[in-house]
Phi, psi and omega in degrees: 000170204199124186247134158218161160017107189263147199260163178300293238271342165313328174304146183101319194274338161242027157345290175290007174286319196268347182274151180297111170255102171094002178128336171245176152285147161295336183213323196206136167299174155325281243274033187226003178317132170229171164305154161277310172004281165339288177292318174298316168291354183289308199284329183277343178263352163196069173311337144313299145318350213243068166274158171242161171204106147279142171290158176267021146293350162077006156307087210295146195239310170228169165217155148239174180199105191214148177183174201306133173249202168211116159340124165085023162207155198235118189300126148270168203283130142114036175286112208273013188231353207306105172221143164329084179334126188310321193240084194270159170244359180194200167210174203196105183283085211273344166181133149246129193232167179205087165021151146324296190262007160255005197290155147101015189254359182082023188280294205288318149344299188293284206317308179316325195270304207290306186294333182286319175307288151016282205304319188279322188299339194220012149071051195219117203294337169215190183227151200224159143185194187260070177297130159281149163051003175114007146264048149298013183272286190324317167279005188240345169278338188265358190103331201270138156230168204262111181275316112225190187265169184195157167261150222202145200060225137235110142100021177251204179235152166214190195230128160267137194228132168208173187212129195245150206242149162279097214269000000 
């Protein structure tokens, strides 16, 4: 495996994480579904955040996508309008995924090291984001603690998670 870029021709390429197979998503329900739209403003307003970690078939297996935020905010999902705050204040780790059957493999670790380097490289003190489906465990075993609760998706919930970074 391999973390590179995540690239144009990849929108599209994690489709199927998200569609229902037997009753679930692979990764995410319906109700947390984003655009490649979405993602794709993401890559263009900050690329540096924006990895794939592939197999050796160049088949992506995890992705992250994170980049400069503002404290006290929160992106919402599938936002197709999506740009950088003129003053950011933090970073904000808007999602790491990892396939099912790579978990437990360090991937989704290696992005989080990666966002931190990010994080500290553009001087910014701390990392904000959303847990989801119950994984503030994983991200509270990582340094992050759960700051409150907010809704998040449609008509579900999340945890603001944050983590102070050492600069």
């Amino acid at each position: 495996m391999r973390f590179r870029p995540f690239q144009e021709d990849d929108f599209g390429r994690t489709d199927g994480w998200c569609r229902y197979e037997g009753g679930e998503g692979l990764i995410y329900p319906q109700e947390f579904w984003e655009s490649n739209e979405s993602f794709r403003r993401r890559v263009e307003q900050f690329p540096d955040g924006c990895k794939a970690c592939v197999n050796d078939q160049d088949e992506i297996i995890g992705y992250m996508f994170c980049h400069p935020w503002v404290k006290d905010d929160v992106v919402p999902l599938d936002c197709r309008d999506f740009k950088l705050p003129d003053r950011p204040d933090c970073f904000y780790i808007h999602d790491i995924a990892v396939l099912p059957q790579h978990r437990r493999k360090g991937i989704a670790r290696a992005f989080l090291d990666m966002a931190i380097l990010l994080a500290k490289r553009h001087g910014f003190d701390s990392i904000h984001g959303v847990a989801v489906l119950g994984s503030e465990t994983y991200w509270a075993k990582h340094g992050f603690t759960v700051i409150k609760e907010i809704g998040y998706g449609k008509g579900q919930n999340g945890k603001v998670i944050v983590l102070p970074v050492v600069v």
